[in-house]
VOGU-3710 file (C-alpha; in Angstrom, 3 decimals, decimal comma):
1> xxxxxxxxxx> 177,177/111,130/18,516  179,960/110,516/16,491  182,508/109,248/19,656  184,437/105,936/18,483  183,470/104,368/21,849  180,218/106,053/23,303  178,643/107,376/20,321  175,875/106,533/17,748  175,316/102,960/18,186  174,513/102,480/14,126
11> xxxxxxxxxx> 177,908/104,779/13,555  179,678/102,745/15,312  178,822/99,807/13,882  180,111/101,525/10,665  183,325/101,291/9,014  185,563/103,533/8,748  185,089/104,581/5,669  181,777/104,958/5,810  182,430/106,503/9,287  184,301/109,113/7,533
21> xxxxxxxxxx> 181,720/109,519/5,267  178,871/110,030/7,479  181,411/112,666/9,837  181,605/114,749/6,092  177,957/114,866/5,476  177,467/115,997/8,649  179,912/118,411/9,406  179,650/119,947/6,157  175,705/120,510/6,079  176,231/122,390/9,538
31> xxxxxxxxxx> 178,918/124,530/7,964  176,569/125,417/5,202  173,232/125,631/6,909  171,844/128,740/6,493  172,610/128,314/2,294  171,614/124,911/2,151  167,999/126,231/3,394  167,586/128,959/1,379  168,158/126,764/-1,428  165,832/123,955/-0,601
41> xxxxxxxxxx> 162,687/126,545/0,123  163,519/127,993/-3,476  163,433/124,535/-4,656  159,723/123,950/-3,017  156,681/125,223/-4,315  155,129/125,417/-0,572  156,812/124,700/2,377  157,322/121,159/3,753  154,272/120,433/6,465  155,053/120,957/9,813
51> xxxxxxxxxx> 155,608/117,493/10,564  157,880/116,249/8,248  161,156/116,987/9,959  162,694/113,868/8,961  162,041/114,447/5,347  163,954/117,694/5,919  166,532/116,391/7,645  166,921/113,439/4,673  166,701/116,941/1,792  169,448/118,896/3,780
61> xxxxxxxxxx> 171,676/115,485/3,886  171,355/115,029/-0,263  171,665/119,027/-1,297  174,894/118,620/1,171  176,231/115,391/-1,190  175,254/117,344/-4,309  176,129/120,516/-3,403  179,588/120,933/-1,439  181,007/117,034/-1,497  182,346/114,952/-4,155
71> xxxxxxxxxx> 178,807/112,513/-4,789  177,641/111,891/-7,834  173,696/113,860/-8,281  172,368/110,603/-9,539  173,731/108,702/-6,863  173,000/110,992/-3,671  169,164/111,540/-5,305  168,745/107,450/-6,090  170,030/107,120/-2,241  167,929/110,217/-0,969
81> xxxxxxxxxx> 164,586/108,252/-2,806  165,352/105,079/-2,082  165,655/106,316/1,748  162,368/108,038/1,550  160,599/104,818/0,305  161,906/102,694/3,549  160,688/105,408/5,875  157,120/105,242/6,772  157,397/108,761/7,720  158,572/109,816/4,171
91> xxxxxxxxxx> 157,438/106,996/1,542  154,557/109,377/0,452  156,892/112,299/-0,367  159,598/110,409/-2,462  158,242/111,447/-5,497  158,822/115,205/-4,447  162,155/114,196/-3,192  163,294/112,987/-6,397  161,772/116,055/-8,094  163,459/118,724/-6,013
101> xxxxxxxxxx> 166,855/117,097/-6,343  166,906/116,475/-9,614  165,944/120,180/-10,449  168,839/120,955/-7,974  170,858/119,263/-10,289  170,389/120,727/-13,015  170,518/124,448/-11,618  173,480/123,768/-9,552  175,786/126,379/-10,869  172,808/129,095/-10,057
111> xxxxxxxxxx> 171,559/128,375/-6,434  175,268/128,186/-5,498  175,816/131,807/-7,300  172,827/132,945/-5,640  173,953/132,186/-1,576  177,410/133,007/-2,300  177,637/136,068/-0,530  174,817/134,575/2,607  176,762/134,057/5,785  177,502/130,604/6,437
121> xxxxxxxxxx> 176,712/130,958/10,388  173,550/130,976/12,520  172,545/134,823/12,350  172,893/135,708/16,000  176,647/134,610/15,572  177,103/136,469/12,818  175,225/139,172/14,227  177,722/139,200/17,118  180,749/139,281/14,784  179,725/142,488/13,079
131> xxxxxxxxxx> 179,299/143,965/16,491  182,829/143,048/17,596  185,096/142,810/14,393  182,987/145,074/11,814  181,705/143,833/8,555  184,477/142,973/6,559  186,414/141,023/9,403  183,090/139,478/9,872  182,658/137,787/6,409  186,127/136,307/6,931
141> xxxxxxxxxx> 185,909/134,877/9,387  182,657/133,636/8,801  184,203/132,115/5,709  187,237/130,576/6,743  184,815/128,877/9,593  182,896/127,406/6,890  186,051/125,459/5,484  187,433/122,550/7,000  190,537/122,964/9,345  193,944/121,419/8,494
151> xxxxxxxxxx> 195,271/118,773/11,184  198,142/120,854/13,474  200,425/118,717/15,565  202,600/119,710/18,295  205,918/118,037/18,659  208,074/117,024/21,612  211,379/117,935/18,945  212,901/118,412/15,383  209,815/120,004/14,192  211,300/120,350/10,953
161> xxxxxxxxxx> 211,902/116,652/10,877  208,765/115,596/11,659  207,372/117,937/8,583  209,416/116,476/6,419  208,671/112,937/7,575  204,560/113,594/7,603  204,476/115,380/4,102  203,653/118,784/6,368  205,330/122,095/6,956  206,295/124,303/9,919
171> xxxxxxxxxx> 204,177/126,918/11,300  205,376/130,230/12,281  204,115/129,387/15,750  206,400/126,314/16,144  203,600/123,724/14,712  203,765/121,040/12,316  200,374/121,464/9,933  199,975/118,723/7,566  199,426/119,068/3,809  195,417/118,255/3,001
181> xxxxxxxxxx> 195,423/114,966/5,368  192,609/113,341/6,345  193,245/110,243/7,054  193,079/108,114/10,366  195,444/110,078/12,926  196,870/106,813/14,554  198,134/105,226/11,213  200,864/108,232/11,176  204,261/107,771/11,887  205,382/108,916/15,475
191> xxxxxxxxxx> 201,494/108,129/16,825  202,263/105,019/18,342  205,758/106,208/19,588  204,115/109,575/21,245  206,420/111,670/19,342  203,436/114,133/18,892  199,964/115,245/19,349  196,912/116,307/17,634  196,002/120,402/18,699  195,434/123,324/16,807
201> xxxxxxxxxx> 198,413/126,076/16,055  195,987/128,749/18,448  195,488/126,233/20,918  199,359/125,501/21,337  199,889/129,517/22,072  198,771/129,682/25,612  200,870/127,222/27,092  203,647/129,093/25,533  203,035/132,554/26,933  204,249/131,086/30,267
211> xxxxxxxxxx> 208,060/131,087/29,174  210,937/129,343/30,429  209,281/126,980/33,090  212,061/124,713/33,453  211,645/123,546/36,975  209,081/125,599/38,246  205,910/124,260/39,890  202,997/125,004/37,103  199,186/124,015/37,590  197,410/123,469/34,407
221> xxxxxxxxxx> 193,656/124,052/35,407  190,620/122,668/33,765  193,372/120,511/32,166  191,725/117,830/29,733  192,302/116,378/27,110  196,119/117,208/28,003  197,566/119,030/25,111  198,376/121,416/27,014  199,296/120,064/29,835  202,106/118,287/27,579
231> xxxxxxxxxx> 203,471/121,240/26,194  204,071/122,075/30,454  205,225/118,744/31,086  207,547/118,898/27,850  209,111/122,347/28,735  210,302/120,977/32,117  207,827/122,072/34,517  206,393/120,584/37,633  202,960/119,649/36,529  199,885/119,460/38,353
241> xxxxxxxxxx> 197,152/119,410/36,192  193,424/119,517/37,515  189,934/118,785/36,055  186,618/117,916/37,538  185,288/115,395/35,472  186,325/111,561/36,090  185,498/110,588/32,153  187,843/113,524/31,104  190,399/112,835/33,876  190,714/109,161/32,822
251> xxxxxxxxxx> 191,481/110,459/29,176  193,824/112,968/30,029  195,921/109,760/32,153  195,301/107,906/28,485  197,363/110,752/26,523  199,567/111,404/28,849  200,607/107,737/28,976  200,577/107,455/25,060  202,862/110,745/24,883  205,402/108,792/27,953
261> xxxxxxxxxx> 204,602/111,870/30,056  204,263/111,974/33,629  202,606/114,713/35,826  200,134/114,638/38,866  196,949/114,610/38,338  194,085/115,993/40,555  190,515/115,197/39,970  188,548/118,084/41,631  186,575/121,028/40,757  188,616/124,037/40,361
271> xxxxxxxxxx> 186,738/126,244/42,846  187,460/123,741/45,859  191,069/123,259/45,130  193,863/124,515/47,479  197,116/122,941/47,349  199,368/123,173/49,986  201,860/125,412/47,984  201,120/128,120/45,878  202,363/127,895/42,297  204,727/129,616/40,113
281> xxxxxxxxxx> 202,814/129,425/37,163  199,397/128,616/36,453  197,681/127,902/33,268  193,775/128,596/32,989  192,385/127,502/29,934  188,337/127,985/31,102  184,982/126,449/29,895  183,409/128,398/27,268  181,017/128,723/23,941  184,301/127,532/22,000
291> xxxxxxxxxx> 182,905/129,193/19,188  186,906/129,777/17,918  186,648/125,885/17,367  183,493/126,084/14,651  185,950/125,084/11,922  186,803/121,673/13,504  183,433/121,597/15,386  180,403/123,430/13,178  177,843/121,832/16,042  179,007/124,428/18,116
301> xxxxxxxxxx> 177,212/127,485/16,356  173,972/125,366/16,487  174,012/124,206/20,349  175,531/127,951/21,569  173,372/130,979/21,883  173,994/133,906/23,391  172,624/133,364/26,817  175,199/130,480/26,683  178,135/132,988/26,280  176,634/135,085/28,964
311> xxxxxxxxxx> 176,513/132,325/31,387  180,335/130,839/30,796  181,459/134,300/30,584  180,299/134,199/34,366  181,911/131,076/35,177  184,958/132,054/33,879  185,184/134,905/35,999  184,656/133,299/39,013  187,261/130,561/38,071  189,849/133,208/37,313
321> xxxxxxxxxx> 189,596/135,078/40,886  190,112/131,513/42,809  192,976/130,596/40,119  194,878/134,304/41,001  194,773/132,774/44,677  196,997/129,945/43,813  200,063/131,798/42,293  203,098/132,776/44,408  204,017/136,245/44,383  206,092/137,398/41,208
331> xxxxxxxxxx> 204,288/134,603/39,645  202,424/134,598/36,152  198,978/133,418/35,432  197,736/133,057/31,706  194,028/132,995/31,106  192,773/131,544/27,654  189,411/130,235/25,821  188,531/129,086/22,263  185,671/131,518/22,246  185,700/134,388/20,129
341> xxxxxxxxxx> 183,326/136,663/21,868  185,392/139,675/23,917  182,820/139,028/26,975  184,087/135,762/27,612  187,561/137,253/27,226  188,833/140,512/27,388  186,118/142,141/28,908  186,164/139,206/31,875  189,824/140,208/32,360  189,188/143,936/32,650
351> xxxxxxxxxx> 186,758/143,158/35,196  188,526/140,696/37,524  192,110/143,346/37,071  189,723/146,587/38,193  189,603/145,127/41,655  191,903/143,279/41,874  195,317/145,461/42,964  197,944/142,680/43,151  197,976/141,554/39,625  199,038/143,267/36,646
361> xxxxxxxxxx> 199,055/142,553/32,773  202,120/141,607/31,472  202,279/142,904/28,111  202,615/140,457/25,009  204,888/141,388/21,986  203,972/140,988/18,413  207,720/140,885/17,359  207,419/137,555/19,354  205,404/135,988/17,204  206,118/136,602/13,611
371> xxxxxxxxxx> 203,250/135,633/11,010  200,768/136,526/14,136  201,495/140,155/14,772  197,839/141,093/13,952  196,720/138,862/17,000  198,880/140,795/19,502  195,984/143,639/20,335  197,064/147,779/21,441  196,840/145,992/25,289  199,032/143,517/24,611
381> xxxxxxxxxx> 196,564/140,315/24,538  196,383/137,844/22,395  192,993/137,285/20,248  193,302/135,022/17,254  190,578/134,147/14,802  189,892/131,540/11,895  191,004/134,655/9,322  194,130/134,637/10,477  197,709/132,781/9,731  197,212/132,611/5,919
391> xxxxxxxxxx> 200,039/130,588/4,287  201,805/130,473/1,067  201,548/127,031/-0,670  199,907/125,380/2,994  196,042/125,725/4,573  195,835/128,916/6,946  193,431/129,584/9,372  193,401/128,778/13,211  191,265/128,140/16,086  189,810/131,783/16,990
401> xxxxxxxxx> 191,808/132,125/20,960  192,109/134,611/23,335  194,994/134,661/26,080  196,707/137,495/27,951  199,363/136,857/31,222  198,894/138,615/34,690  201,570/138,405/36,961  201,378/138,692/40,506  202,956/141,534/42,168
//
């Protein structure tokens, strides 16, 4: 809803400031759901009548102004009324409106107090977390998924150049992150020139795991939007980079072309496609719940459930067994997701490797990446999540990732 060309029609008849308005509102009430409910039914005598969604809807929208953004109370409750009094749906409740907000306003300080220590996520996410990472890792992750993520750009060179030159620093990883922007990407210096692009620290990693491929012949499946697909093209490879859908296709051609990169691209789905010559390095980065993204993309937590992990988690493994077909012998395959659930990552490897004699995992080392070492796991995968990567005097956190490489006997 909130795509520049094919989104909202009223946001896109917006400005951008108000576009950037509306995007805060709305990403920040989904990062703060579950608090921002508890506090409106302790603000409500009885609960709102079944029907009155869009009163809800217009509640959750002011406590979110009043609560975690910089809006005045009086001016997100006059707004929140005056709304209520154009709607049909709502004019008869305006007077409760106004009374609920304003008492919000004045016992700010304690409903705040009293979710503090409330996960910020849907429960059965949460849930999941405890199962997989324990309580404490739970919470903080949970937490740093609730805070806005810092803009990371990959560069083609002089990374510390291009920090210096944005106002930004240098990641351990090799990434540029910049200091609190959050502005319009395109107005930055280098944009225009396709000296860089947009992509989180964790989603730069993968690409990287495949080495030196100067030269070599490297497929970058399920390739869109083309980060990394750049960072292949940029080290030197050979690039052939496929992905089934023509709207995603057409905007990887659009990056590419921005970024003066050239590769071939191959509009197919991944389980039909067998190219002449098998590869020396492919790059799988699969479909998935991309619940490692929530930071940059809270929606996610609310449109996933688990029977949505379950069902990529199948698709992934099915993608992985045709992708091992297409490397050459001695070759290297590296398997990645944004999704940071183990069955839609290490337990899909562990599967696909029990039967599957030919390929082996090729250990990663932590002394490789320094400021990560607690992502490199006792098999020698990688599994990142929003916790991780804190900073002195810069924004941690990154995209929660998994990756490991299998090389072909």
């Amino acid at each position: 809803m909130l795509d520049a060309e094919h989104g909202n029609p009223a946001y896109r008849a917006l400005g951008e400031a108000d576009r950037g308005l509306v995007r805060a509102i709305l990403q920040t009430a989904l990062r703060h759901l579950p608090r921002i409910e508890v506090i409106l039914a302790s603000l409500l005598d009885s609960p709102l009548p079944d029907g009155a969604r869009s009163l809800h809807h217009l509640l959750v929208v002011a406590v979110t102004q009043m609560l975690y953004l910089d809006v005045p109370d009086h001016s997100a409750v006059d707004l929140a009324v005056e709304q209520a009094i154009r709607d049909p749906r709502n004019k008869r409740f305006a007077k409760l409106a106004n009374a609920v907000l304003r008492r919000l306003g004045r016992e700010k300080a304690t409903q705040l107090a009293s979710v503090a220590s409330l996960p910020s996520t849907p429960k059965w996410f949460f849930d999941r977390l405890v199962a997989v990472y324990g309580a404490d890792a739970a919470a903080r992750i949970a937490d740093a998924q609730s805070r806005p993520a810092p803009i990371d750009l990959t560069v083609k060179s002089n990374p510390q150049g291009w920090a210096e030159r944005l106002n930004g620093c240098v990641l351990p990883t090799g990434s540029i992150r910049l200091a609190g922007f959050r502005g319009g990407i395109p107005t930055l210096e280098g944009f225009s020139d396709g000296e860089w692009w947009v992509q989180d620290a964790a989603a730069a990693l993968p690409a990287r795991l495949l080495g030196n491929i100067a030269g070599q012949r490297v497929a970058d499946l399920c390739a869109a939007p083309g980060g990394k697909t750049a960072q292949l093209i940029q080290g030197g490879a050979i690039v052939t980079a496929v992905e089934q859908s023509e709207n995603r296709i057409r905007r990887l051609k659009e990056n590419l072309a921005r970024l003066h990169l050239e590769c071939e691209c191959v509009n197919a789905n991944l389980l039909d496609f067998r190219p002449a010559e098998l590869f020396d390095g492919i790059l799988l980065d699969a479909p998935c719940s991309s619940t490692g993204t929530a930071r940059r993309h809270p929606d996610v937590l609310w449109t996933k459930g688990p029977e949505d992990v379950a069902k990529l988690a199948g698709l992934q493994e099915r993608l992985l067994r045709h992708a091992l077909t297409l490397v050459r012998p001695g070759g290297l395959l590296v398997f990645s997701n944004c999704s940071l659930d183990p069955s839609e990552g290490e337990e899909v490897v562990a599967r696909v490797l029990a039967d599957t004699p030919d390929y082996q995992r090729e250990r990663i080392s932590a002394a490789d990446w320094p400021g990560l070492e607690e992502a490199v796991t006792p098999l020698g995968e990688l599994r990142t999540t929003p916790a991780m990567l804190r900073l002195e005097g810069a924004e941690g956190g990154l995209d929660g990732f998994y990756a490991c490489i299998l090389r072909r006997d």
